[in-house]
N, C-alpha and C positions, 0 to 999 in steps of 0.2 A: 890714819894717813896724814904725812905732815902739810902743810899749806905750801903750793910751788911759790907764790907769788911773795917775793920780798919783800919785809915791813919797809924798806928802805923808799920802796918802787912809788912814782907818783903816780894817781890817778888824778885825769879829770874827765869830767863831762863837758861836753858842747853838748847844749840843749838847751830849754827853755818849760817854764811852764805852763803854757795854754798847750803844748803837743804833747799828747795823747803820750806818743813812742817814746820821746826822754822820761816822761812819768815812770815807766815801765821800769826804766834802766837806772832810774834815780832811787824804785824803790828798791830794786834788788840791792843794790851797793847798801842802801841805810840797813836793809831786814841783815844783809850778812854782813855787818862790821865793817865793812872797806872803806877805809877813810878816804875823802878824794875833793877836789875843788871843781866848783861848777863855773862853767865860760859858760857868759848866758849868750848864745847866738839863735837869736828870736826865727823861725820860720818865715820862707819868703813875704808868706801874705801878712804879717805879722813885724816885719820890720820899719822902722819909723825913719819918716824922710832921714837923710843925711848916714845913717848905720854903715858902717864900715864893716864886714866879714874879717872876722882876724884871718892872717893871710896861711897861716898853721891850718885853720879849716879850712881852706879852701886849697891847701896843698895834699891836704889826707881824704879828704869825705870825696867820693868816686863822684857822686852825683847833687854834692852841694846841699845835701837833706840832714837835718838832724833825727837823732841823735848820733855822735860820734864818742867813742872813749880811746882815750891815751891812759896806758900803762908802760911806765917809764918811756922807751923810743917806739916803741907799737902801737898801731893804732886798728879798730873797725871802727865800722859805720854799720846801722841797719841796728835794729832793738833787738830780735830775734837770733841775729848771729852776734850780736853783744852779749847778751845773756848767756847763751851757750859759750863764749869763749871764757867767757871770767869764770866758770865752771873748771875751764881747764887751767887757768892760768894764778886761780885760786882756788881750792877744793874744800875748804872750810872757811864759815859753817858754810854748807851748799844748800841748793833751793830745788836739788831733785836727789828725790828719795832714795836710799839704796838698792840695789836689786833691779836686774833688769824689767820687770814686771812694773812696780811703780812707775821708776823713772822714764818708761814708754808713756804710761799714763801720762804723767806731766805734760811731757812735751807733747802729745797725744793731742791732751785738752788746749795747752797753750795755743797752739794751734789751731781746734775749733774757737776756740772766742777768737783768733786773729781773723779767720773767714769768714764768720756769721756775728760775731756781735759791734765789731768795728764798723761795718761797711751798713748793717742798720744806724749805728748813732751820727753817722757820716750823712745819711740822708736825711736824718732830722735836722741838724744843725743846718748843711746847706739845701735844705727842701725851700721852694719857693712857691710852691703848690701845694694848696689846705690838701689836695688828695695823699699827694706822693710824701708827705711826712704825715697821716695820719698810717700812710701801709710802710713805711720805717720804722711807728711806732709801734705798730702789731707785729711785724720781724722779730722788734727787739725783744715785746714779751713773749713771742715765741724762743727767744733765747734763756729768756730767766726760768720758763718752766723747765728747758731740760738742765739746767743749773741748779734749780730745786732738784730734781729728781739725783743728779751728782751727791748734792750734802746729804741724800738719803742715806747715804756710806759713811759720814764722817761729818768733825765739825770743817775740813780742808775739802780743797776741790778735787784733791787729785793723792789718798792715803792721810794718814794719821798724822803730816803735818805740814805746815805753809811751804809751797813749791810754786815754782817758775806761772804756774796758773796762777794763782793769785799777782804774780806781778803783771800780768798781761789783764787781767780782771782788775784792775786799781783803777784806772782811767778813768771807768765807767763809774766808780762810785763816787771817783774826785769831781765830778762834772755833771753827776745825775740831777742836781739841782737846777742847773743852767738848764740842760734836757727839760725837765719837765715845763721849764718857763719857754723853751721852744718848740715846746708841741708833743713832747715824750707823754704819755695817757697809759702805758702800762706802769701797773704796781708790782713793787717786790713783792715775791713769797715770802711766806716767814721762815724760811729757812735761810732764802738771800738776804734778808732786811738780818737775823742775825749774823751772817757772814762777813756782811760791811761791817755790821758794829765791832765784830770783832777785830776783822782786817783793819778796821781804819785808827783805833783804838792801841794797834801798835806803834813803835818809836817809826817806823817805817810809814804809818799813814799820816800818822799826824806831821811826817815831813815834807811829804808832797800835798797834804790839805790845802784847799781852797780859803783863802780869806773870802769874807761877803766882795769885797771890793774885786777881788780876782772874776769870782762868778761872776758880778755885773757888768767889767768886762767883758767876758766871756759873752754874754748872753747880747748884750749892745753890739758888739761886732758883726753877730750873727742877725739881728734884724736890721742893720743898716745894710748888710750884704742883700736880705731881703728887699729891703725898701728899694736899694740901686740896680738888683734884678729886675723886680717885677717896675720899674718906673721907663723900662727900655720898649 
């Protein structure tokens, strides 16, 4: 099947790197070839005095949130119905497998990590309580076991090769470092510790990778939110 989307067509991203959800969207477009420009429009908590919202995002994004993609005059907003749209509006290479069977899988599991593994690393990073981000950090490794028990099938999360799960799974390995320095105490299986290697190992990880500087970032924001939390 030919490709609908014109080599012609521009893509960009609005998004940014410290959110989780343009990660997502930024890796799909690197793993499937989409060539496209990134408008970096940083997340509300995350924008620096004087930031101006270019007025194009703040004419398309429904709710002001990144991540947002433009394909030629079209636009979504939201990671989940991004990813599914460039599916339809590109169809090679694709990031869910042939056959109704797999490609349920995909989106299946994409889905479970969007419910259970985001909203544990969400409480680690903004826990403000030794308790309530030590039981974020046991959520999360209750996520990696049934993650291990997934690659028991394969070296992919979701058939015999990288799919929309793994784009939804990147965040967490871009940022697991920062995790552990804010309170993250579960360990990969070895089945997950080799799925990042692999996952991150592609032109696709290594594009959204964290410099050291990004993480400490990363990691500094979240204990200064700490500090101004708990100092109330």
């Amino acid at each position: 099947m030919s490709s609908v989307l014109a080599p012609e067509s521009e893509v960009a991203l609005f998004g940014h790197w410290i959110c989780p959800f343009s990660t997502r969207v930024e890796f799909a477009l690197v793993e499937r070839t989409i060539p496209f420009a990134l408008v970096d429009v940083p997340p509300t908590a995350a924008r620096p005095p004087g930031y101006v919202v270019p007025d194009e995002f703040v004419r398309h994004s429904p709710r002001g949130e990144i991540p947002m993609v433009r394909v030629g005059d079209r636009y979504r907003a939201d990671s989940l119905p991004i990813l599914a749209w460039l599916e339809e509006v590109r169809n090679e290479p694709s990031l869910v497998p042939e056959g109704a069977g797999p490609a349920g899988l995909a989106w299946e599991r994409a889905g479970w990590l969007d419910a259970n593994l985001y909203p544990a690393m969400i409480g680690i990073y903004y826990g403000t309580d030794d308790r309530l981000v030590a039981g974020a950090s046991d959520a999360l490794g209750d996520t990696l076991v049934e993650i291990d028990r997934w690659l028991g099938d394969g070296e992919w999360l979701a058939g015999e090769r990288i799919s929309v799960a793994e784009a939804v799974m990147v965040p967490f390995y871009v940022r697991r470092r920062g995790l552990e320095r804010l309170g993250l105490r579960a360990e990969l299986p070895d089945r997950v510790a080799r799925h990042e290697a692999a996952t991150m190992d592609r032109p696709a990880g290594r594009a959204v990778a964290w410099s050291g500087e990004q993480t400490e970032e990363f990691v500094g924001r979240f204990e200064r939110y700490r500090v101004s939390r708990r100092s109330r």
